[in-house]
N, C-alpha and C positions, 0 to 999 in steps of 0.2 A: 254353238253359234246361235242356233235357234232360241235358247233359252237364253241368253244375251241379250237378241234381239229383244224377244220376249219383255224382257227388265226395262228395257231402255223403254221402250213404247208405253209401257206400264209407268213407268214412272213421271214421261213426260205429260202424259195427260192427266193422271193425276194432279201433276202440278196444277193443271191448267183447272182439274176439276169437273170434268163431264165423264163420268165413268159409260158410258153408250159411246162416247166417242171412243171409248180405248176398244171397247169389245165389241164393235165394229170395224175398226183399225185392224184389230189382233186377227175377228175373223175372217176379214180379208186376203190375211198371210195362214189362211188357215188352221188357228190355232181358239177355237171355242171354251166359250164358257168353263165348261165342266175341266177341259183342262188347265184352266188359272187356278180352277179353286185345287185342284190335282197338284200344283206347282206350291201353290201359299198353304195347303196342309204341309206339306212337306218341308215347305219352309218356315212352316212353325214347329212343327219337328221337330228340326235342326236346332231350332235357337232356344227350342226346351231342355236340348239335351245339352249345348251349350252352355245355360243356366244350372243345370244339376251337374254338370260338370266343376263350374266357379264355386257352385255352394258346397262341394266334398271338396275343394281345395279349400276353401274359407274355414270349415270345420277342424282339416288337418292343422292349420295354420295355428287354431283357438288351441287346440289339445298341445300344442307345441308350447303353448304360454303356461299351462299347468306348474312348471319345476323352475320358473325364471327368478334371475338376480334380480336385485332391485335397479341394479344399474343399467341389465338391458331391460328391463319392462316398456322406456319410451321409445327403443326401436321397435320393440314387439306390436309394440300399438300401432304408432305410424304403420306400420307389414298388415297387421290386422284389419286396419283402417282403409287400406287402399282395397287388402279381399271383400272388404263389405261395400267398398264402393263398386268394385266392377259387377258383383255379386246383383244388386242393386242395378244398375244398369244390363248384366242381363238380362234381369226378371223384366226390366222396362221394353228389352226386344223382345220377350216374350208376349207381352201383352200385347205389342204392335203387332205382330205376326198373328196372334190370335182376331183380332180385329180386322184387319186383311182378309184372314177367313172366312168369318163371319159377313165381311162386308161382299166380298164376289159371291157367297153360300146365298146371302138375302136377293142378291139380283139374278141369279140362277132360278130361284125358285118364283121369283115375280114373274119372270120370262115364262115360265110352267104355267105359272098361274093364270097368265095372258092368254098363252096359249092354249089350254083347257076351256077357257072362256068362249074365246072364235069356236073351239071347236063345239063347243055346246050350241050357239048362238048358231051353226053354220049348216046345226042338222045330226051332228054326232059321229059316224066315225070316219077315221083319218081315210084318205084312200079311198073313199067311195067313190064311185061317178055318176055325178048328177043328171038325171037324163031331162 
């Protein structure tokens, strides 16, 4: 349910395109940073293994067309043609998922880097008390 949630939030503001709005939304319902990018590795993962899954099926498919009639050849093709198309279309969810990564991994570490800054700028370390 949470991870649901998760999707839907994410994805609405994305639409809308202010990613501060989503990961203020998200930490809201308590669910940080580190864990989006925790969710989108994972979910690129998924759709990596997804893609090497379509691609050993696409492979099987080509080795199938080795011993063929001439008369099936244009079914063969058409069959082969649709596994290079989803083939093709995984690797394209792949990259997206990678890119998702990538994009919540860069504002993570902006966040860090903000953060390190104030603390430089504030005197140096965390937890001190200022008398």
């Amino acid at each position: 349910m949470r991870t649901r949630l998760t999707l839907i939030l994410i994805a609405a503001f994305v639409l809308c395109g202010c990613r501060s709005a989503v990961y203020d939304a998200l930490e809201t319902f308590g669910v940080e940073k580190r864990d989006v990018l925790v969710n989108r590795v994972g979910a690129a993962r998924n759709a990596q293994e997804a893609a090497k899954e379509q691609f050993a099926s696409a492979l099987e498919q080509f080795r199938s067309v080795v011993d063929v009639d001439a008369t099936d050849l244009e079914r063969l093709y058409d069959r082969l043609n649709r596994e290079r198309q989803r083939s093709e279309s995984r690797a394209g969810a792949v990259r997206d998922r990678i890119d998702t990564v990538e994009q919540v991994a860069e504002d993570l570490f902006d966040e860090w880097e903000n953060e390190l800054a104030r603390i430089s700028h504030d005197g140096g370390c965390i937890g001190a008390v200022s008398e």
